[in-house]
N, C-alpha and C positions, 0 to 999 in steps of 0.2 A: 543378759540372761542367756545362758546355753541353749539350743535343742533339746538336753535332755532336762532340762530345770522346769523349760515349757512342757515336756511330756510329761513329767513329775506332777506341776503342776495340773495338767487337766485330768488327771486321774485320782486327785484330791475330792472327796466329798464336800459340795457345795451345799449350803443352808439356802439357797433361795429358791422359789420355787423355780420361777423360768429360767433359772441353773440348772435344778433337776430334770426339766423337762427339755434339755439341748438335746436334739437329736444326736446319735450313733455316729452315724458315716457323715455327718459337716461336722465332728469333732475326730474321727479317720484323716478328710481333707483337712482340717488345719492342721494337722499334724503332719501330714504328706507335704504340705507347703512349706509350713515350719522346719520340715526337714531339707528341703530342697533349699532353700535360704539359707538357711545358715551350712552348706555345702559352700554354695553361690561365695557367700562371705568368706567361706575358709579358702576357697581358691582365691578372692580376689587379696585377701589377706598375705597369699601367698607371693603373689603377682608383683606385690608394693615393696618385696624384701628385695633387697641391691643383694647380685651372687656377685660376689668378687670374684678376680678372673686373674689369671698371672700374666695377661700382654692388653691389659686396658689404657686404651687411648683415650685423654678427655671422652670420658662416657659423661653423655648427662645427665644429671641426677633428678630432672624434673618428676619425670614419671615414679621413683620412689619418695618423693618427699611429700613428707604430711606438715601442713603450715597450721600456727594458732596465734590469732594477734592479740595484743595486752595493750590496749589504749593508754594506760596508766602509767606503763612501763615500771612496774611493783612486783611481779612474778618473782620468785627466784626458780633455780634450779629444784629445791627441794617442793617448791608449791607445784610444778607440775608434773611433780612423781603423783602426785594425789587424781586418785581414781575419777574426781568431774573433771579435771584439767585435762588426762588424759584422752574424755571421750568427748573432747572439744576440736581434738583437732583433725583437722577436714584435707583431705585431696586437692593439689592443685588441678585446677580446670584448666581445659586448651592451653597447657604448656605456660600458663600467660605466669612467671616469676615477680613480673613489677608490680608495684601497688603505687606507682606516683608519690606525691611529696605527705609524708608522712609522718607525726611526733611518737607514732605509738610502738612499742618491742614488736619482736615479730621470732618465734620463737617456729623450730622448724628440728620433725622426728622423721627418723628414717628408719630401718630395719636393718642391718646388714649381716650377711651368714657368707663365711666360710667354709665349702663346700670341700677342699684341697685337702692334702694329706700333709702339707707344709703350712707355716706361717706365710702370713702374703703381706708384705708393707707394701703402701699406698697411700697416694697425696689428693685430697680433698682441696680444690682450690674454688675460691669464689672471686669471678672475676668483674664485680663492679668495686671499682680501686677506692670509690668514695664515700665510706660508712667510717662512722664516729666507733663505735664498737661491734665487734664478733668474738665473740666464744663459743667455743666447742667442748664440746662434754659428752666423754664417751664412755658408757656403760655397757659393762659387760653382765653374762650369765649369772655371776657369783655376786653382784652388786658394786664391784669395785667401781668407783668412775676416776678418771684421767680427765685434766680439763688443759686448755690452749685458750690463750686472749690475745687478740691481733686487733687491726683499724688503725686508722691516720689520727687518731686522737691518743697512741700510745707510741710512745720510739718505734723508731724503724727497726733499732739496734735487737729488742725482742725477737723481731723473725727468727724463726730455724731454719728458712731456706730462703736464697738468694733470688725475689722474685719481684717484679712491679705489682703483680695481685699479691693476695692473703691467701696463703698458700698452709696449710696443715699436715703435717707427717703424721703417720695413722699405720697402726699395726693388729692384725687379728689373726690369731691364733687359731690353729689346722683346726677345723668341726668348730669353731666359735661361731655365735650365735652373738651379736652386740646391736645396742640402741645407738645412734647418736644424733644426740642434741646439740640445736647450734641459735643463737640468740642474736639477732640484727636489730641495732637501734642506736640514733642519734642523739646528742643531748640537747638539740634543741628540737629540729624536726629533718631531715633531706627525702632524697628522694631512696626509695625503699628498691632491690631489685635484690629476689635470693636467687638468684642464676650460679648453680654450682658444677663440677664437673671433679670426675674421679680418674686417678692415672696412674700405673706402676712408678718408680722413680725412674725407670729407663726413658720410658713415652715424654714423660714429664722433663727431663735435660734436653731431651731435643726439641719437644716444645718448644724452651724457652731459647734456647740456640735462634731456632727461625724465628720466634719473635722477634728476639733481641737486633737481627738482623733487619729486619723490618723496621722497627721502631727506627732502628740510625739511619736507615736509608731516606726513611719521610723525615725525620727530623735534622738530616743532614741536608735535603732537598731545600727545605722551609729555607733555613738559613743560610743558602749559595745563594736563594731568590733574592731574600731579605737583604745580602753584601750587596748583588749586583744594584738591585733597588734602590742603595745606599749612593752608588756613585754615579747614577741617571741623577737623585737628587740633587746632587752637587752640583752637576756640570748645567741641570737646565732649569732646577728652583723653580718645581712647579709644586702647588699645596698639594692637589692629590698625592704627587709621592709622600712628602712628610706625613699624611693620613695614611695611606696606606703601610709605612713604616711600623708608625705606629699600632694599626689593625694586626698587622702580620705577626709585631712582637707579644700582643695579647694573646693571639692564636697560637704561637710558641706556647707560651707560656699554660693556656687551656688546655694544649695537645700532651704538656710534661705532665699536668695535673689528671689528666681523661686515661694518660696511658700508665699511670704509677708513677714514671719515671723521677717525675719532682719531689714525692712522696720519699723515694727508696735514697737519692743523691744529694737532692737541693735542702729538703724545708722539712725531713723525716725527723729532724731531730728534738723539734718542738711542736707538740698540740697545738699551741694557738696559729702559728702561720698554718702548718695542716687541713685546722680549720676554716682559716680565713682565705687564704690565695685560691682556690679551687673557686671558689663561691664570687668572689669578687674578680677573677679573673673573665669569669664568665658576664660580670656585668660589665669589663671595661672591653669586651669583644663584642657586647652588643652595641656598647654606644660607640666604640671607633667605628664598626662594620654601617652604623647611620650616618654619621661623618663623614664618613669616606664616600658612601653613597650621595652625599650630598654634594662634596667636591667634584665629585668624580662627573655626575652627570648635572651639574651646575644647575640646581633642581632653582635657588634662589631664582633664577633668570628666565630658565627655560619652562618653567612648571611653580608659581610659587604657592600656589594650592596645596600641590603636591608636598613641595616643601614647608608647609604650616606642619602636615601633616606629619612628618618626618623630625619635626621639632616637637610633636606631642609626646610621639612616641622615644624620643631622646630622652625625653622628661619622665614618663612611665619608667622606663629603663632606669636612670635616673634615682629615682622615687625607689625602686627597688632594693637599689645597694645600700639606701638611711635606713630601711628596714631592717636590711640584712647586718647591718650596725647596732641598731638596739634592740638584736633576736627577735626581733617577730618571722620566723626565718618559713613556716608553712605559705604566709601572703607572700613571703618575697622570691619566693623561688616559685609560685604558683606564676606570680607575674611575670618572671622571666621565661618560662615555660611559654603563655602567651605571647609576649613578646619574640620570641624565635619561632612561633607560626607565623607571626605577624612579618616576619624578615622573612620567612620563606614567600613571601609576597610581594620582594621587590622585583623579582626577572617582569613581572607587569609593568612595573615601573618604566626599567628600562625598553621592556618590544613598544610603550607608548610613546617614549622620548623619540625610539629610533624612526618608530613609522611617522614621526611629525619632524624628521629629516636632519636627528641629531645622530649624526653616523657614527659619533664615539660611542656609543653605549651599545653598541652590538657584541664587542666583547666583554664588556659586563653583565652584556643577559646572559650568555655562554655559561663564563664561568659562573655568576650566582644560580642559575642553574642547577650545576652541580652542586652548592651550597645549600639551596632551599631544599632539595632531594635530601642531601646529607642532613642536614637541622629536622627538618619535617619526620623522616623516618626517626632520628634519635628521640626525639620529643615523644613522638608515640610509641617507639620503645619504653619510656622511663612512664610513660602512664600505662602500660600493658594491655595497648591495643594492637601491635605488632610483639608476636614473642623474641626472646631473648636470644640470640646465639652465638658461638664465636665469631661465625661470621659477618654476622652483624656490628658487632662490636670492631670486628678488624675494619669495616666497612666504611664506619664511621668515622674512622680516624683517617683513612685513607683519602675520603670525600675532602674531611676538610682541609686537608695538605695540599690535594690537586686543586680546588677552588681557589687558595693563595697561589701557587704560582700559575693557574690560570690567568689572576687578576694582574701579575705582574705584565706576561703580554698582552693583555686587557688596555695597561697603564702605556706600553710601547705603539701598540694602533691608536689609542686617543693622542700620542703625542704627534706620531706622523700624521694622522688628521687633521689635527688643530697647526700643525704645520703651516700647513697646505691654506688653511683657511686664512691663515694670519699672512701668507702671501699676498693673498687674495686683497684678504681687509688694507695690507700696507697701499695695493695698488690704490684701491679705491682712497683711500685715505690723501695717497699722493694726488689726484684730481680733486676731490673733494677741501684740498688745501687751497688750491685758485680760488675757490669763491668766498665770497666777502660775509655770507650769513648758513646757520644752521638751515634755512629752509632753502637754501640755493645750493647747499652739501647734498641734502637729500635726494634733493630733482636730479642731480649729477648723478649719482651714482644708480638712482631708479633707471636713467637714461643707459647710462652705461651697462646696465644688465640686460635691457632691452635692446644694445646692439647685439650686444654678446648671443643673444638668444635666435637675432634676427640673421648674423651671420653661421652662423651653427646650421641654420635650418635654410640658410641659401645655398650655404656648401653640401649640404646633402642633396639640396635640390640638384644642383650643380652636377651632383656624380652621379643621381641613381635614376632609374628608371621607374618613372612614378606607377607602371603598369604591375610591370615581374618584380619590383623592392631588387633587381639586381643591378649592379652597374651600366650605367651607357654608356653608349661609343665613345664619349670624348675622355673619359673617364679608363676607358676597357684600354684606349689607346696608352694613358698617360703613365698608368702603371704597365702594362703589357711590353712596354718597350723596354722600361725599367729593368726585368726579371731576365728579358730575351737577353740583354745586354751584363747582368750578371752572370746568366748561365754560362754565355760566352768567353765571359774572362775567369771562371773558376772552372773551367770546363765541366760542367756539371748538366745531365740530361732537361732537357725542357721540350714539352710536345705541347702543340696547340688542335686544340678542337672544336670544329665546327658542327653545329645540327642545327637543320631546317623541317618545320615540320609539315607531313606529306600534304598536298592537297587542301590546301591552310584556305587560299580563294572558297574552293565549294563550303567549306565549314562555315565562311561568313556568309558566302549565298543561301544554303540550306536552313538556316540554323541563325542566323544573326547574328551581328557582331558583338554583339553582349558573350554572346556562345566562345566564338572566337578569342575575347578579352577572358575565357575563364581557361579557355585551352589554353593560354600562353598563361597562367597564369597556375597552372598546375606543374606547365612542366619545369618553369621556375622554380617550385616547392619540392621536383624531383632534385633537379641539379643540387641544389640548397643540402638537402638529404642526406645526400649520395657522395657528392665531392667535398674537399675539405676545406674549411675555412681561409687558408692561406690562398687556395685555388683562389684564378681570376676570373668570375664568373661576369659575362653581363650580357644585353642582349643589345643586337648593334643592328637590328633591321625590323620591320613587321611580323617576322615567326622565325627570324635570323636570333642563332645566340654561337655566341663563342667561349671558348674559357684556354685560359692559359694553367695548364699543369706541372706545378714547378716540381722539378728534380722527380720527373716521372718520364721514363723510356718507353719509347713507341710500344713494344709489346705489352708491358702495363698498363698503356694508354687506351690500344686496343681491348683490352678484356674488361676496362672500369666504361668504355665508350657501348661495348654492349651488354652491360651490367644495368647501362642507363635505357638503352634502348628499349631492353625486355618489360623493362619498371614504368615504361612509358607505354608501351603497349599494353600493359595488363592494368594499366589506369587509365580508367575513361573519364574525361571531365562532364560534372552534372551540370546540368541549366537548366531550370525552369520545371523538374522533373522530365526532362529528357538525358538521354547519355551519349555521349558522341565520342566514340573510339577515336584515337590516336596513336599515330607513328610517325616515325621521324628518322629523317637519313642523316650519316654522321661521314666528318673525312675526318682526317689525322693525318700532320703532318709533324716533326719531329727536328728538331734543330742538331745541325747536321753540319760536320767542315771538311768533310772528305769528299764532297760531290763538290758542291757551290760554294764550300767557302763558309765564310759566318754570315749567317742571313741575318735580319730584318724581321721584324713583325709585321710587317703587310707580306713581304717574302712568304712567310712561313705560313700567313691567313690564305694567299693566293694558292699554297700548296694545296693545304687544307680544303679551299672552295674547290679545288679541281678536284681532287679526291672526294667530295660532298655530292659534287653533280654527276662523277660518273656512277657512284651508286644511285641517284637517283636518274638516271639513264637506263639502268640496269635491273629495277625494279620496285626503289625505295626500298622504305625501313631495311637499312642494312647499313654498318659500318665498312666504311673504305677506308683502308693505309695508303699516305699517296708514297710514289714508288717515280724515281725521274725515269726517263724516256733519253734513251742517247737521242742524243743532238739535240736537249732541249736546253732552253735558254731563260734563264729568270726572266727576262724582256718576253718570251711566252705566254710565262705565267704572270703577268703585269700587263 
């Protein structure tokens, strides 16, 4: 009823009494309201009409469309020209286009006005590739309607335009004012998504240009993995590959059907595969993607808990595709839906395999990762708790393309692991062959781990300084001499540095040798810091440390020698809640053939110490460059 039908209305003579007796001005107000409302309505009315534009890019059509669902799937065209049909249908709320898996029509009005002084043609495309039927039916001012029928349950051959989606050609006339109606529905049940977008044919050719470029690039990526895949299989005939072969080529195959492509080239030419391969493809990518899972992180062996678990859900999966056989097709694709949250839950699988010291499934969790991201978002796309977009859509396809050939280098780290391991296993095997019983194999090679562990942790002992964690002397010598004598034959810079730290005695007098044990054990944490890994760090006296700096020049040597000083001076070591400042004198000596020749690492240590004592003759904390003295003699400095 209009505003003015209502105003009509209340100005009619009413027969009741407490009609006659309605107050003046609250029959003013409803009026002022009644007219404010339907203002409100006529703008929002106005708001819901799509203005066509002559340079429209995929616009999206959510915010103009008005959806009405038909459980029954019995509507026609002509039942919802009828006045209760019309004022059934509602606004989409937050963008959300999906309605999850669904038997009933789904029937959807929009308004559109041409505002131009020209004709504007224009492509309506709706890009979910997997709907049994769509029709569009366009009504204009004068009542004529134009109708279009597309969907993978009718020849590809029908399209008007060369596209992976259902693509519509659409013309309206300069000052036209048109309806159009568009009708989504399954013949048995799928998943429902009216996600449309509108585009000049200009915007629209380039579209599908970068599409198309796209699509070949992921699906030309898929299947370089899948060949290379192919001849690792051959040459090392391990199951996980033949599983993942197999996974991959499902995923092909889900990726041809998700992105059109299978629809428009391969299977477009008959309804039932149409039908069938999108749907079953999806269930033989759930049950390889568990197979392979199982192979892959040898869940039988390592977890078979886990793996019962992994067999149920094979089975659910399973269970799905006999549905999806004799149409029960709302359970079965409900189930699979479940099932792919449920697989977006194996990356737990594997961080549990790996932290219990199975190092192949690290790049499993990686790339499932990006799988269960990819699966998880699409799944709540297709129920419409994440709205719909291009992006998302491109998102999805992209994810799953990178997760396969994630998993192929996935498949390359499990084999160099398992490598490695079956080394191992051979050695042990090879000892474990001398003895005469299983329980005397066992002891062996229990034994044999426990040298392994025993000598591992005597050669650390062996090297390191159980105080500072840095090398000792016997250690600083064996490598030290190593480097000095590289340096020398590729003539390439090498300087050696000494620091002693000041006044080390009073620290332990004052303050305790606990005190002392945490000063050296700070400036350890400095060196460590500060110099570089390859550097030869150790400590070769009671507050004595040296380090050898390879392919580093005295002047460099100098600037990182009081880069360390200042870092040591401005960190005080804590004890016991007390703080006890720190300094430390530095030499530097530098390997040198133009004075002495090719020195020595005690050589070049003794330079060093001469250089170390004269600054600490000179005042401490200060770096010395040592510098030779005519007529000095390495026998001097020795």
């Amino acid at each position: 009823m209009s505003v003015a039908e209502l105003y009509m209305e209340s100005r009619t003579p009413q027969t009741s009494q407490q009609q006659r007796g309605f107050p003046c001005w609250l029959m003013l107000a409803a009026f002022m309201l009644l007219l404010f409302t339907g203002q409100a309505l006529a703008n929002t009315g106005d708001q819901r009409t799509f203005h066509l534009q002559s340079d429209m890019d995929a616009r999206v059509m959510t915010p103009y469309m008005q959806v009405l669902e038909d459980p029954d799937s019995t509507l026609s065209f002509a039942d919802i020209q009828k006045p209760y049909w019309q004022n059934r249908f509602r606004p989409i709320l937050n963008e959300q286009t999906a309605h999850g898996v669904s038997s009933s029509a789904w029937w959807i009005r929009i308004n559109v006005a041409n505002t131009a002084e020209t004709e504007i043609s224009w492509i309506l495309e709706a890009l979910h590739n997997i709907t049994d039927y769509i029709d569009v039916y366009q009504l204009d001012a004068a009542g004529n309607v134009s109708a279009q029928q597309l969907g993978d349950h009718r020849p590809y051959a029908i399209n008007q335009l060369p596209s992976e989606a259902f693509s519509f050609p659409l013309n309206t006339r300069a000052g036209e004012h048109q309806t159009l109606y568009l009708r989504f529905n399954f013949e048995h049940a799928g998943v429902i998504n009216l996600y449309l977008e509108a585009s000049t044919p200009e915007a629209y050719v380039q579209k599908q240009h970068i599409q198309g470029i796209w699509l070949g690039i992921f699906l030309g990526a898929a299947v370089l993995v899948m060949v290379y895949t192919l001849f690792l299989m051959l040459s090392i005939r391990e199951k996980p590959y033949f599983w993942y072969l197999l996974y991959a080529s499902a995923a092909v195959v889900m990726y041809l059907a998700l992105s059109g492509l299978g629809y428009r080239y391969i299977w477009g030419f008959t309804p039932i595969l149409a039908d069938a391969i999108p749907h079953f493809a999806i269930v033989a990518f759930y049950c390889l993607a568990i197979q392979f899972s199982r192979s892959f992180l040898d869940t039988d062996k390592q977890a078979p808990q886990l793996d019962a678990l992994l067999l149920l859900l094979l089975g659910v999966t399973a269970f799905s595709g006999i549905l999806l056989i004799i149409n029960i097709r709302e359970i079965a694709l409900n189930l699979l839906m479940l099932t792919g949250l449920a697989l977006g839950l194996f990356p737990a699988i594997g961080i549990y395999l790996w932290s219990k010291g199975q190092h192949q499934a690290r790049g499993y969790t990686l790339a499932w990762s990006i799988w269960s991201i990819t699966v998880i978002c699409g799944i709540l796309r297709f129920q419409g708790v994440i709205p719909t977009s291009n992006f998302a859509i491109g998102a999805t396809r992209f994810g799953m393309i990178l997760e396969t050939i994630l998993l192929a280098f996935a498949l390359v780290d499990r084999v160099n692991i398992l490598r490695k391991d079956k080394l191992a296993a051979e050695e042990r095997e090879r000892i474990a062959a001398q003895q005469a019983t299983d329980q005397l194999e066992s002891k062996v090679r229990e034994r044999t781990r426990e040298l392994d562990q025993a000598r591992l942790h005597a050669e650390k002992l062996a090297s390191q300084d159980s105080l500072s964690g840095l090398l000792n002397r016997r250690a600083f010598f064996q490598q030290g001499k190593s480097e000095v004598h590289r340096a020398q034959r590729y003539n390439q810079p090498l300087t050696v540095m000494m620091l002693d730290i000041d006044h080390f005695k009073q620290i332990n007098d004052q303050h305790g040798h606990a005190a002392g044990d945490q000063v050296i054990t700070t400036v350890a944490g400095i060196l460590n810091d500060i110099l570089r890994e390859s550097d030869i760090k150790a400590r070769i006296g009671g507050e004595e440390f040296a380090v050898v700096l390879i392919q580093t020049p005295r002047n460099k040597a100098l600037h990182l020698a009081e880069r360390i000083r200042e870092e040591i001076q401005h960190t005080p070591a804590s004890h016991q809640g007390n703080t006890v400042n720190i300094t430390a004198s530095f030499g530097i000596a530098e390997v040198t053939s133009e004075i002495h020749g090719d020195s020595t690492l005690d050589q070049l240590l003794a330079r060093a110490d001469k250089a170390l004592y004269w600054g600490k003759n000179n005042g401490r904390n200060r770096v010395t460059g040592y510098t030779a003295t005519a007529g000095e003699t390495e026998t001097d400095l020795l």
